[in-house]
matplotlib code that plots the C-alpha trace (Angstrom):
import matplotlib.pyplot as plt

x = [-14.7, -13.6, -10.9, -9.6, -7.0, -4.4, -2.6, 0.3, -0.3, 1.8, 5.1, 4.7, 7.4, 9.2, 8.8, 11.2, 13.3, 13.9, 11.8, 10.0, 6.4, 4.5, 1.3, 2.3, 0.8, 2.6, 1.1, 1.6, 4.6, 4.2, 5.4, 2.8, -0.2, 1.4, 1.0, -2.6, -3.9, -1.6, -3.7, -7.2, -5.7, -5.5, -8.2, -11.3, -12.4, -13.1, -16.3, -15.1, -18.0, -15.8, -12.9, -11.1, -8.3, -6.5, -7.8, -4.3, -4.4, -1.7, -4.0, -7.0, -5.5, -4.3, -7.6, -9.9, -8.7, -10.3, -13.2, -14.5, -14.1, -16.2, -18.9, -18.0, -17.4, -13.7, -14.9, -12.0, -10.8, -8.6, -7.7, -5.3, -3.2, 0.5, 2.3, 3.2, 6.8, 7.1, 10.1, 11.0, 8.9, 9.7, 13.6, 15.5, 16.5, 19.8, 20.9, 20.2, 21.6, 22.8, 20.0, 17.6, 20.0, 19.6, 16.3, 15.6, 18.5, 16.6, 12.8, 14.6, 16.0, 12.6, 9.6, 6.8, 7.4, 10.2, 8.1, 10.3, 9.3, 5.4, 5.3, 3.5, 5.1, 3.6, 2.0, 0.3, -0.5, -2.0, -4.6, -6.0, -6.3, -7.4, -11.1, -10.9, -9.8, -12.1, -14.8, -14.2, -14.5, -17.9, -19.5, -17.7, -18.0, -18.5, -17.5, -14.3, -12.7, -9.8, -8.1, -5.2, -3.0, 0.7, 3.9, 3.7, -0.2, -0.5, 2.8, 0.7, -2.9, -1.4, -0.2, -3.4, -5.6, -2.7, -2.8, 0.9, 2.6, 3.7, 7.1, 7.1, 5.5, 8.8, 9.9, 6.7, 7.5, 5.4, 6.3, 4.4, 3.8, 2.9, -0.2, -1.4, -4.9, -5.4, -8.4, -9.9, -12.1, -11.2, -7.7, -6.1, -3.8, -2.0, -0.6, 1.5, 1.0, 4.4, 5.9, 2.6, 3.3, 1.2, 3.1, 1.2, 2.9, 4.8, 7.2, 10.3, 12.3, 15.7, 17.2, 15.6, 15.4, 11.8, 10.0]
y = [-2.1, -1.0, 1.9, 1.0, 3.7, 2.6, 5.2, 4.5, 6.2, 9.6, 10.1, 9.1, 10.8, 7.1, 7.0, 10.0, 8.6, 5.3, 3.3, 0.2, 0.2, -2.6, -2.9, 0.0, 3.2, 6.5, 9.6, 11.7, 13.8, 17.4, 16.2, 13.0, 15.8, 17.6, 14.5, 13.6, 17.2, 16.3, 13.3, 15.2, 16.9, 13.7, 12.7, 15.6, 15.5, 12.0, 10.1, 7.5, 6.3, 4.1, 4.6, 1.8, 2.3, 0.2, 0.7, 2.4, 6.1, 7.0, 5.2, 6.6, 10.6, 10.3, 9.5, 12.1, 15.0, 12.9, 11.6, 15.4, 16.2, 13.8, 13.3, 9.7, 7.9, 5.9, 2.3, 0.5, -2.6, -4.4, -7.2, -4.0, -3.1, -3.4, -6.9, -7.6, -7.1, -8.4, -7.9, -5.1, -2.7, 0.5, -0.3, 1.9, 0.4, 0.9, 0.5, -3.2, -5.7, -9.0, -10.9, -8.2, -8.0, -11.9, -11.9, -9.5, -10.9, -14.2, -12.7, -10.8, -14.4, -15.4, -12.9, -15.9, -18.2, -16.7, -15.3, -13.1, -14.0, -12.4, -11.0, -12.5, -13.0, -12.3, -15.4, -14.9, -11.4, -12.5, -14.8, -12.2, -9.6, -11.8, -12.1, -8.5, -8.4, -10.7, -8.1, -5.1, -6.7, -7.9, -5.0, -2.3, -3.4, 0.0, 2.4, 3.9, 3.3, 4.3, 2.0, 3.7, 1.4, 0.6, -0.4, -4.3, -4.8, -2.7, -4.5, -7.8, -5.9, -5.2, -8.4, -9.8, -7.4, -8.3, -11.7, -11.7, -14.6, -13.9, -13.7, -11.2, -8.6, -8.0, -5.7, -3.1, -0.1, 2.6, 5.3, 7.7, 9.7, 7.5, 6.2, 3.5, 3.3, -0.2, -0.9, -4.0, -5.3, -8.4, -7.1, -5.3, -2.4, -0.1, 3.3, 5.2, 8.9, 10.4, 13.9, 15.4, 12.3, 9.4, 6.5, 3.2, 0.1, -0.3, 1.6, -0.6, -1.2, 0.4, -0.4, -2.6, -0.7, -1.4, -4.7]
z = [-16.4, -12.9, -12.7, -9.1, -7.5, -4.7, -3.1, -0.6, 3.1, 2.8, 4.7, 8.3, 11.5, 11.3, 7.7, 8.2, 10.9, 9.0, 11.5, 10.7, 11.2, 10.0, 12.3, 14.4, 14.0, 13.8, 12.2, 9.3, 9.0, 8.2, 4.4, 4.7, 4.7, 2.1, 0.4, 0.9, 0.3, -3.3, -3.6, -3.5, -6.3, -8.4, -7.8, -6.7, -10.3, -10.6, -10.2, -7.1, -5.4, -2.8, -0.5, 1.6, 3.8, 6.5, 10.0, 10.4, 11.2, 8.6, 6.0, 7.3, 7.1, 3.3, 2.6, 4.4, 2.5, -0.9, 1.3, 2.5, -0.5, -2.6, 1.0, 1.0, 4.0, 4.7, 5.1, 7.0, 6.1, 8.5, 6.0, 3.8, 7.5, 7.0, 7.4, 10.6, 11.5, 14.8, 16.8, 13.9, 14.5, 15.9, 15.0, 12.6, 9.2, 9.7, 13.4, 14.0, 16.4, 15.0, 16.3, 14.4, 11.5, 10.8, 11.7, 8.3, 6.6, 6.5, 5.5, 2.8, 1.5, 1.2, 2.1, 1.3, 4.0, 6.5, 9.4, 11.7, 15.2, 15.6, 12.0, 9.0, 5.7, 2.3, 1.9, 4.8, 3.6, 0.2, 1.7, 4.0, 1.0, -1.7, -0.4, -0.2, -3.7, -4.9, -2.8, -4.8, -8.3, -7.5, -5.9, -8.0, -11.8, -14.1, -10.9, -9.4, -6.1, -4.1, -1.9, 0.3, 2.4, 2.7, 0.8, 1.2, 1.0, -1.9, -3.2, -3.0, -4.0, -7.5, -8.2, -7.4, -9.3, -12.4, -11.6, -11.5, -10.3, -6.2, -6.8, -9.7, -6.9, -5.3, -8.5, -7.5, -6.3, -4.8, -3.2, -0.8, -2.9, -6.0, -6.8, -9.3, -11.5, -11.9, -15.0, -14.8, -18.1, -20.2, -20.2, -16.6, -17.6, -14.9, -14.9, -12.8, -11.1, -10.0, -10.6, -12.3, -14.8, -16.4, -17.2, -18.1, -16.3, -13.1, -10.9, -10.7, -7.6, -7.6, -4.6, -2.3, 1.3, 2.6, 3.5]

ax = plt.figure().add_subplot(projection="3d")
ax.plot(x, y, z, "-o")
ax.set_aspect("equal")
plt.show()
């Protein structure tokens, strides 16, 4: 069995301003490092003999509290950075021109093959991760890892590691300050950290704000 952690980056400053950020790369907010230092508390105790981030530094942050820590190094993976978003990024949510307004408008409609004009879409997003995927079941049977990275990679990382269908994905929810176990034997099982709570299955979108 592999018992495979995936924590979501903690609050960024345009996390907190309602900015997009896809591939851009804004730091931690005073509240994000609240949340990794949170995250060493989860996990300090446990044997995990692996950590994988993004090669984004809000990624990277989370995870060095956990990684100095346990004496581990961060091995960065540039296949886990955040989709693409194009001409979104660095926009607020909620203060969009019509062009930009369409533009989302017509990747919410359909996130798998829309591409907003240089951004990827989650198709594009599973292919890149799945050999990474693939990467940490072989080399990492019997251990623990922890794999911090972003809302819509680790959206599309679950699914995979489930083998859900792609389009079942869009009902995960994780927020910055959630993070999943995912256990890997003959039969996957997940389980939910959130408000010093275990809960085994999924966090469930409620109202559909990010990409």
């Amino acid at each position: 069995m592999i018992n495979i952690y995936i924590a979501r980056h903690g609050e960024t400053t345009w996390n907190a301003e309602g900015r997009i950020q896809g591939r851009s790369d804004p730091g931690l907010s005073p509240k994000g490092y609240a949340q990794s230092f949170a995250l060493l508390e989860q996990l300090k105790d446990r044997p995990i003999s692996a950590i994988y981030t993004s090669t984004l530094q809000r990624s990277i942050l989370t995870a060095q509290p956990v990684a100095e820590h346990l004496g581990l190094p961060i091995q960065k993976q540039s296949e886990m950075d955040e989709i693409a978003l194009g001409i979104l990024e660095g926009k607020g949510l909620f203060h969009f021109d019509e062009e930009l307004k369409s533009e989302w408008e017509q990747f919410k409609g359909n996130r798998f093959t829309y591409r907003i004009p240089g951004a990827e879409n989650y198709m594009d997003v599973a292919v890149r991760i799945k050999p990474f995927v693939e990467k940490i079941i072989k080399h990492h049977e019997g251990q623990e890892v922890l794999i911090v990275g972003h809302g819509v990679v680790n959206r599309i990382l679950i699914g995979l590691l489930l083998e859900f269908p792609l389009e079942e994905i869009l009902k995960i929810e994780q927020t910055n300050d959630c993070l999943y176990l995912v256990q890997k034997s003959g039969e996957s099982r997940v389980f939910y950290y959130l408000n010093g709570e275990v809960k085994e299955g999924l966090l469930l979108v409620s109202r559909e704000t990010s990409p």
